[in-house]
N, C-alpha and C positions, 0 to 999 in steps of 0.2 A: 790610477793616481794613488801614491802612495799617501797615507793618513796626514803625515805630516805636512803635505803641500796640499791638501782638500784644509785642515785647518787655520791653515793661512794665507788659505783664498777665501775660506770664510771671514776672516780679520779683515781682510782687504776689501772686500764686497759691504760691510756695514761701515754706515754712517756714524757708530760712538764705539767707545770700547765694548768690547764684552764680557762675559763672566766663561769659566768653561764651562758650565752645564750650557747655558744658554748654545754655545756653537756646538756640542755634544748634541742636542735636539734638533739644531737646524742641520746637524747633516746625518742625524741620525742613528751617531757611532756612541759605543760606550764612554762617560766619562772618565775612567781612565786611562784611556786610549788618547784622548783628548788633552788630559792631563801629560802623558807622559810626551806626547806632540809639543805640547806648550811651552815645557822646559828644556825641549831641543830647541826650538824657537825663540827662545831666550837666551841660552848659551849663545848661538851662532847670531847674536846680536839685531835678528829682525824680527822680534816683538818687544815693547815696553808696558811698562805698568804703571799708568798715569794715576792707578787709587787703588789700592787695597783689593785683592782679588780680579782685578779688571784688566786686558790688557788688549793694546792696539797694534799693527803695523809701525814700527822705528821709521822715523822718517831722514 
């Protein structure tokens, strides 16, 4: 599975927003891997960021 779709099954699988260190630890990968995942995730419009640093699955 490519990083990008491992970190937003992590998104999808918790119950509130996350921060990226937080899903960086639960799946184990570097945070900037994690980082650089989040903002492809963001451009292609299925993540948002409901507070500063935190972000969910777009519904």
């Amino acid at each position: 599975m490519e990083t990008t779709e491992e970190v937003f099954a992590a998104f999808a699988a918790a119950e509130e927003p996350l921060k990226s260190g937080q899903v960086a630890e639960i799946l184990g990968a570097d945070k900037k891997e994690v980082d650089t995942a989040i903002k492809a995730l963001k451009a292609e419009g299925k993540l948002v960021s409901p507070k500063r640093c935190f972000y969910e699955p777009a519904e």
